[in-house]
Residue, then its C-alpha position, 0 to 999 in steps of 0.5 A: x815069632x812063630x816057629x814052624x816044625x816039619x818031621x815025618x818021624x822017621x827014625x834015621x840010624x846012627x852010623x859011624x865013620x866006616x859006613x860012610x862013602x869016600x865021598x861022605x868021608x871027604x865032607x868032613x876032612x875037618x875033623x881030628x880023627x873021626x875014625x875014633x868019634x864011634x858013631x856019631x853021623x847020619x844021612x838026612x834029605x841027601x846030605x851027611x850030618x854030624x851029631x858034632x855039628x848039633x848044638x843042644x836045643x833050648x826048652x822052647x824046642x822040646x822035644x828035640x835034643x839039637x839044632x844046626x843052623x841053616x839060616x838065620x831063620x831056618x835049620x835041623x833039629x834032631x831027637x836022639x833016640x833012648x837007646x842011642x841007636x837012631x836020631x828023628x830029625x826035622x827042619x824049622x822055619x820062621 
């Protein structure tokens, strides 16, 4: 099987809890205490993420560092930048 891998590499910033919206907040009420998770979201296509969600990618995706699923044949991938600050995504389909 195939994968197919779209990016622009665009680096997106790593924001923490306080820079997000009420409204971004409310889409992560599941979380214990996000105020204290430092920054760890980012805002990709028009939707929040967070980095929390991300599981770490196998070696077959090098580059990238992490995948969440959207499907069960497609999803987000992400590359953290060296210094912390920023994260590249992309979306995978086979």
């Amino acid at each position: 099987m195939t994968l197919e891998i779209i990016t622009n590499n665009h680096a997106r910033p790593i924001l923490d809890w306080f820079e997000l919206t009420p409204q971004e907040r409310e889409s992560f009420d599941w979380m214990d205490k996000p105020e204290e998770s430092g920054k760890s979201f980012f805002r990709y296509r028009g939707s929040v993420y967070a980095l929390a969600d991300f599981m770490r990618a196998p070696s077959d995706l090098s580059p990238w560092d992490g995948y969440a699923g959207d499907s069960c044949f497609s999803g987000t991938l992400v590359r953290l930048a060296p210094d912390g600050d920023s994260v590249t995504c992309g979306r995978y389909f086979s």
